[in-house]
C-alpha positions in Angstrom: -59.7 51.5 -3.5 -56.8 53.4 -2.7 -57.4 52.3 1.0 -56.7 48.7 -0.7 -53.7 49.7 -2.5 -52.4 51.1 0.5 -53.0 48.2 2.4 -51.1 45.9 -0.2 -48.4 48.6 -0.1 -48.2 48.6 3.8 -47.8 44.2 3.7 -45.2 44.5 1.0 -42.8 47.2 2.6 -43.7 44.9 6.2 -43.1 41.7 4.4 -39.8 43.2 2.6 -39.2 44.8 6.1 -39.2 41.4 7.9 -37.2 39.9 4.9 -34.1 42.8 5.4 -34.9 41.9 9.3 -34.2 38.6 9.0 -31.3 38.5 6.8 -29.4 41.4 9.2 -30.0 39.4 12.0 -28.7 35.9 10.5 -26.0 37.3 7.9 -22.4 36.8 8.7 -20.6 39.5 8.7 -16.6 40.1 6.6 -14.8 39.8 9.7 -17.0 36.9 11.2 -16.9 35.2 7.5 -13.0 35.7 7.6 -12.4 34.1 11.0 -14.7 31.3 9.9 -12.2 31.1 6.7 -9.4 31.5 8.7 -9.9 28.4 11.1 -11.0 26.4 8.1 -7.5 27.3 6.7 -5.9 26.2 9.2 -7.3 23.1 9.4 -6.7 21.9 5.7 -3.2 23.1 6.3 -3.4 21.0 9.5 -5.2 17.9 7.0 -2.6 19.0 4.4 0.5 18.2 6.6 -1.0 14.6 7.4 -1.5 13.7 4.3 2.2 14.9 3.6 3.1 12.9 6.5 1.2 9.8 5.2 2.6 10.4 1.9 5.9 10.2 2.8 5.1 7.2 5.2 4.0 5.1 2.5 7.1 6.1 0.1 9.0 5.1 3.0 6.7 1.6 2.2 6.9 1.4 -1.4 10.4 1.9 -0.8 11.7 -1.0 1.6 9.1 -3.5 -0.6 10.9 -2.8 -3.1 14.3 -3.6 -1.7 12.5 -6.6 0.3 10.8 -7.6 -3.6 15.1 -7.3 -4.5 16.4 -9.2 -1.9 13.6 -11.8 -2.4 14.5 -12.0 -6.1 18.1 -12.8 -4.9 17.3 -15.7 -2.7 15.2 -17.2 -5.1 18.0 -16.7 -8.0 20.7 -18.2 -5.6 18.3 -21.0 -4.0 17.3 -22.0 -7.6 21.4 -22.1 -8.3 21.7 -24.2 -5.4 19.0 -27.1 -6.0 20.4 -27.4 -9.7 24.0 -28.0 -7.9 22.5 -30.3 -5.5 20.7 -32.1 -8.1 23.4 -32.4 -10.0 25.9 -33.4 -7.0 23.3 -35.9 -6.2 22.4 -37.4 -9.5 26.7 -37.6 -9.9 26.6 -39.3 -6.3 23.9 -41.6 -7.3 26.3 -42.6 -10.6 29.2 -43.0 -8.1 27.3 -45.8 -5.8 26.6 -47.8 -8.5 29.7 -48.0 -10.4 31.0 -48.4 -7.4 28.3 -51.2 -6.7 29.2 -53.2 -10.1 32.8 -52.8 -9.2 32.0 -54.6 -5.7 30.5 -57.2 -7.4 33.2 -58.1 -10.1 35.4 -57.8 -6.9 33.1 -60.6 -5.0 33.4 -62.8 -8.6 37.1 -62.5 -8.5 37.3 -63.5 -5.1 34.9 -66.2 -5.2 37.1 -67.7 -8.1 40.2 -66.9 -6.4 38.8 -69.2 -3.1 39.5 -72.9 -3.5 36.0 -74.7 -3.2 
């Protein structure tokens, strides 16, 4: 019996053995964790200074739509000035012609009494 208990002693002290083993030989170690964070740093501060870049890009976006969105504003507020004026010059033009239409006729009545027949 204690031949047993040795036995199951000697697999659990091989077993943990193997365990430690295994762990010493795959575990990272400070200085090999702290490169490993170091370059992954480095790289969000890389991804970091993109995104700035992007950032400031697209500002730079928002920015000139909205002086093109103000400038388009203005056009529209000085073309919708100038089609009421031209409606309104035409519609007066329109007037003009025919007055000026009924005053060519009384002329031709005038002149057709004034010639002898």
């Amino acid at each position: 019996m204690e031949e047993k208990i040795l036995q199951e002693i000697l697999e659990t002290v091989n077993s943990t053995l193997e365990t430690v083993n295994f762990i010493k030989d795959n575990a990272v170690t400070k200085d090999e964790f702290n490169e490993f964070k170091d370059g992954v740093d480095k790289r969000f501060n890389g991804i970091d200074e993109r995104f700035d870049r992007i950032e400031q890009r697209l500002d730079n976006i928002e920015s000139e739509l909205r002086s093109i969105n103000a400038e388009l504003a203005d056009i529209k507020s000085r073309l919708d000035r100038l089609e009421k004026q031209v409606q309104e010059d035409s519609n007066a033009y329109v007037n003009d012609i025919l007055e000026l239409r009924q005053r060519v006729q009384i002329l031709e009545q005038q002149v057709k009494q004034l010639q002898p027949a």
